[in-house]
C-alpha positions as CSV (number, residue, x, y, z in Angstrom):
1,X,91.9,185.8,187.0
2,X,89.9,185.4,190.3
3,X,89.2,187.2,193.0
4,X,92.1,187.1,194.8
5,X,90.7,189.6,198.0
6,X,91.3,188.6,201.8
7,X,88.8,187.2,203.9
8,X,87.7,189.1,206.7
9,X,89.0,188.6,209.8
10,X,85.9,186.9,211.5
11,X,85.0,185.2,208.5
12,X,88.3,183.3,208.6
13,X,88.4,182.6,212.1
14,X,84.8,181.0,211.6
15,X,86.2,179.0,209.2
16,X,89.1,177.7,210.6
17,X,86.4,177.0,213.8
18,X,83.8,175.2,211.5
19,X,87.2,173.1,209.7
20,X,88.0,171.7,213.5
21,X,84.4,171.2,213.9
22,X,83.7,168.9,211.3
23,X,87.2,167.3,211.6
24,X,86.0,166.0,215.0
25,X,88.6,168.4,217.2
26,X,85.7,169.9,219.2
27,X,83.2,167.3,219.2
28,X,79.1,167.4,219.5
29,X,78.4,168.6,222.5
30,X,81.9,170.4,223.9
31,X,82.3,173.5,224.7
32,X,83.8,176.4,222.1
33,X,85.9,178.8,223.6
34,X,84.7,181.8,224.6
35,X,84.2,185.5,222.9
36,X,87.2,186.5,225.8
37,X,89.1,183.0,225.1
38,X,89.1,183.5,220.9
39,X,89.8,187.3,221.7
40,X,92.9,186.2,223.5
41,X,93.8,183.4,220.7
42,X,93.6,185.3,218.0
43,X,94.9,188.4,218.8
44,X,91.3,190.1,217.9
45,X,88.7,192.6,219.2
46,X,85.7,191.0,221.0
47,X,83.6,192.7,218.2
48,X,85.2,190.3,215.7
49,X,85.2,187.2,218.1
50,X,81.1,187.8,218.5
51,X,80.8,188.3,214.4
52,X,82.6,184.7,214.0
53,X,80.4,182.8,216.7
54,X,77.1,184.7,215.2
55,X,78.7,183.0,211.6
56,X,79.2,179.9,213.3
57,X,75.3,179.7,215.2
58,X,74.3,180.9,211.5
59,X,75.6,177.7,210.0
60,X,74.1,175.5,212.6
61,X,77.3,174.3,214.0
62,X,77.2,175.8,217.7
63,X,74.2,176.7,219.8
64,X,75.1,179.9,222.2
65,X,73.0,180.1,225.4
66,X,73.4,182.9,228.1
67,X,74.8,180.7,231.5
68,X,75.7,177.3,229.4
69,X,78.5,179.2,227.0
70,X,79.0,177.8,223.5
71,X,78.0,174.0,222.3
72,X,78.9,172.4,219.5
73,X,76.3,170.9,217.5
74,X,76.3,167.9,215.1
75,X,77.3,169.0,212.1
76,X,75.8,166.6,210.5
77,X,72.5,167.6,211.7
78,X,73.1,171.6,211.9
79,X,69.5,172.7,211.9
80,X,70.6,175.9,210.5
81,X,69.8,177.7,207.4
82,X,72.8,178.2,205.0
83,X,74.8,181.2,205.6
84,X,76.4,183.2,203.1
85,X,78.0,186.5,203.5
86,X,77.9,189.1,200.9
87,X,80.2,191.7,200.6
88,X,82.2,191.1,197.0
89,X,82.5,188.9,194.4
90,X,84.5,186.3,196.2
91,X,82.1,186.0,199.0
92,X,79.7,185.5,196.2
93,X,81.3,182.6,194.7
94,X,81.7,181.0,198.0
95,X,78.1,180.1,197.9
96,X,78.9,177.6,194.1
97,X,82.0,176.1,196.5
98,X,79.9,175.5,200.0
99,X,76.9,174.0,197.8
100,X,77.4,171.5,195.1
101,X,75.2,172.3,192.5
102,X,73.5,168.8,191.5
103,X,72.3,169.4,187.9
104,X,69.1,168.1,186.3
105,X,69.1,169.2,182.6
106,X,71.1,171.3,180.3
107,X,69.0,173.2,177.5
108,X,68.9,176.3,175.2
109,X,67.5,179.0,177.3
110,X,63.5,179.4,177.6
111,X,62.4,182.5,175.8
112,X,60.4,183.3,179.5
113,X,64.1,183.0,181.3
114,X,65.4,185.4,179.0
115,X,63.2,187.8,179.8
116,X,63.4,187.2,183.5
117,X,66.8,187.8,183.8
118,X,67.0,190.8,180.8
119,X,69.2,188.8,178.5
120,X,70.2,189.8,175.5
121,X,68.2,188.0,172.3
122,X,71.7,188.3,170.7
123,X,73.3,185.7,172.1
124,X,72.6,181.7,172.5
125,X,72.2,181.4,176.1
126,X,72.1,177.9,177.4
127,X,70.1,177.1,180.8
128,X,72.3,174.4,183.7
129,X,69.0,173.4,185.8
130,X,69.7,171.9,188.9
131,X,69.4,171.5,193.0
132,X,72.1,173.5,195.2
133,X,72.9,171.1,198.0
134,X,74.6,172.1,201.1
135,X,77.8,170.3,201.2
136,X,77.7,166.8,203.2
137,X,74.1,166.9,203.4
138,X,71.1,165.9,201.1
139,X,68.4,168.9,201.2
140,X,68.1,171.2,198.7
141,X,68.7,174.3,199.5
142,X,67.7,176.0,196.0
143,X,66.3,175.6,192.7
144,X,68.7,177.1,190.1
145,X,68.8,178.2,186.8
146,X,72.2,179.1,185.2
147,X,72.4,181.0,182.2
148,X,75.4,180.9,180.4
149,X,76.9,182.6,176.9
150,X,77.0,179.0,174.6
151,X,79.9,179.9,173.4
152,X,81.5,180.2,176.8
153,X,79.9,176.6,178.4
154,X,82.2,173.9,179.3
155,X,81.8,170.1,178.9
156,X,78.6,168.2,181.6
157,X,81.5,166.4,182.6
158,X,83.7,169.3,183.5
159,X,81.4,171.1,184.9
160,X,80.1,167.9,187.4
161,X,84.7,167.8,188.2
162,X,84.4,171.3,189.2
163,X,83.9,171.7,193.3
164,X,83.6,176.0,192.8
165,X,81.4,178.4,191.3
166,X,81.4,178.3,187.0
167,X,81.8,181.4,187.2
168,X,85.3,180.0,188.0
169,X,85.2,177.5,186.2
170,X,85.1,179.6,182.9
171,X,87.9,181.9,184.2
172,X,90.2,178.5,184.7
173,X,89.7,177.4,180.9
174,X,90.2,181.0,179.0
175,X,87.3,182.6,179.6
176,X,86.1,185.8,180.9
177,X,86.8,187.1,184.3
178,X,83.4,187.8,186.6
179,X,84.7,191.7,187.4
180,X,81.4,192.5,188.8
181,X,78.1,190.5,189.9
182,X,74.5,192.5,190.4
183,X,72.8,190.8,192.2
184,X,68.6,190.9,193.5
185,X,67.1,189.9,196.6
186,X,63.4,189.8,196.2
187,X,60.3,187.6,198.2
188,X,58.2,185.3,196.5
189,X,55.8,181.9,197.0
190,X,56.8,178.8,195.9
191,X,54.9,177.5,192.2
192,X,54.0,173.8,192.3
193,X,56.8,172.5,190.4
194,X,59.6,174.3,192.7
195,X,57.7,173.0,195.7
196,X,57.5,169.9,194.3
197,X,61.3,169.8,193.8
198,X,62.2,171.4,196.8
199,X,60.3,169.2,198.8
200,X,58.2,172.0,199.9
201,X,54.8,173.4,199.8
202,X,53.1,175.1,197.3
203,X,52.6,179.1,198.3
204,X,55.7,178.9,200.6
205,X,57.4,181.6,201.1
206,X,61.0,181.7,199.6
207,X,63.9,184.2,198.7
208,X,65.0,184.2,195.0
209,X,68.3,185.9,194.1
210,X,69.1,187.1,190.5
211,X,73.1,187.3,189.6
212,X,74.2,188.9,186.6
213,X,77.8,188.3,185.8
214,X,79.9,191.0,184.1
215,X,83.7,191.0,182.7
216,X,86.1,194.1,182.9
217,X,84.2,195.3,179.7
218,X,80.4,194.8,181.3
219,X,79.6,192.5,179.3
220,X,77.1,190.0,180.6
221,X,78.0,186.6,180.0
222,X,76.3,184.5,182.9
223,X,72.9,184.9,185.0
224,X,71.3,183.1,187.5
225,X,67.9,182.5,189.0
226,X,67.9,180.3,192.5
227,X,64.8,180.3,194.8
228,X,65.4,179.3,198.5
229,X,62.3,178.2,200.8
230,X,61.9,180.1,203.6
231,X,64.2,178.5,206.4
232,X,67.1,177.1,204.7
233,X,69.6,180.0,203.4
234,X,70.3,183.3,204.8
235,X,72.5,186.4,204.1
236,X,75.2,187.7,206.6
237,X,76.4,190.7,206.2
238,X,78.5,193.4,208.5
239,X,79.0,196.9,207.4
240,X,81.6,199.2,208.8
241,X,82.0,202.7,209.3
């Protein structure tokens, strides 16, 4: 069973705005409405109106000056970094469904892995290496390593079928439901071979995240290890009192 929980309000309004976008309704260089105009629209606070359009600038899709209002940008060229927002599980996910996940091996775990992401030596872990690629485009925006229960892995060719997270994927066929996710945020510099890949420099600076995948019962049955260069991926997040 997935996460079934609604979308924030300014998240879906960015959505629907980034759908009419990309579908050519507001073309490259229009006008958006304004924070009063979507206000009005959408039956909203100007507080959420501003979170979407700060969602929107995030993705690259609209460029907000003080004077010239709010221009759309070409979306096939949005300059800016990825944007996820982080706030539960489903948000999470999202991330697997907005970036196809163009895989370059599948292999048993590396014993150096395991220990990176605490795994147990218990079970046969099997590692999907690959590039996460920001939908219609063509730079990578991470190096990933997926860590999944062998037991629990679907087919190569199921998993290259599947637009979402596998996460997901392993929920749809049987498996396990991902009832909670840890997840870690720390800095580090790029190594040669994840420059190399990333078509980066060696020493960048990037942002890896480490996600840890637990059912109802806590156990862990997927991890991950993705490393974004500096630049191209970045958390939102708005907390409320």
């Amino acid at each position: 069973m997935t996460d079934t929980t609604p979308l924030p309000r300014y998240r879906q309004i960015a959505d629907e705005l980034a759908a009419q976008i990309t579908s050519g309704r507001y073309t490259t260089g229009a006008l958006l409405p304004g924070e009063m105009e979507l206000c009005e629209h959408y039956g909203v606070s100007r507080h959420t109106a501003r979170d979407a359009l700060r969602l929107l600038q995030d993705r690259g899709l609209i460029r907000r000056r003080r004077g010239s209002g709010t221009v759309v940008m070409d979306p096939a060229e949005a300059a800016g970094p990825f944007a996820q927002e982080w706030g539960n599980v489903r948000d999470i996910q999202q991330y697997a469904r907005d970036a196809r996940l163009v895989i370059r091996s599948i292999d048993p775990a590396a014993d150096a892995l395991i220990e990176t992401l605490a795994l147990s030596s218990d079970v046969a872990w099997i590692t999907i290496r690959g590039l996460r690629v920001r939908a219609g485009g063509t730079e990578p925006l991470a190096l990933t390593h997926i860590c999944v229960d062998a037991q629990l892995l679907p087919s190569r060719a199921d998993i290259d079928a599947w637009s979402g997270a596998l996460a997901d994927l392993i929920d749809s066929r049987g498996g396990p439901t991902a009832r909670t996710v840890e997840q870690t945020i720390t800095a580090v510099l790029l190594d040669r071979e994840e420059a190399r890949l990333l078509g980066a420099r060696t020493g960048d600076p990037a942002l890896c995240t480490v996600r840890r995948y637990r059912d109802a019962d806590g156990r862990l049955f997927q991890a991950s290890h993705s490393v974004h260069p500096a630049g191209r991926f970045a958390y939102h997040m708005v907390v409320e009192r």
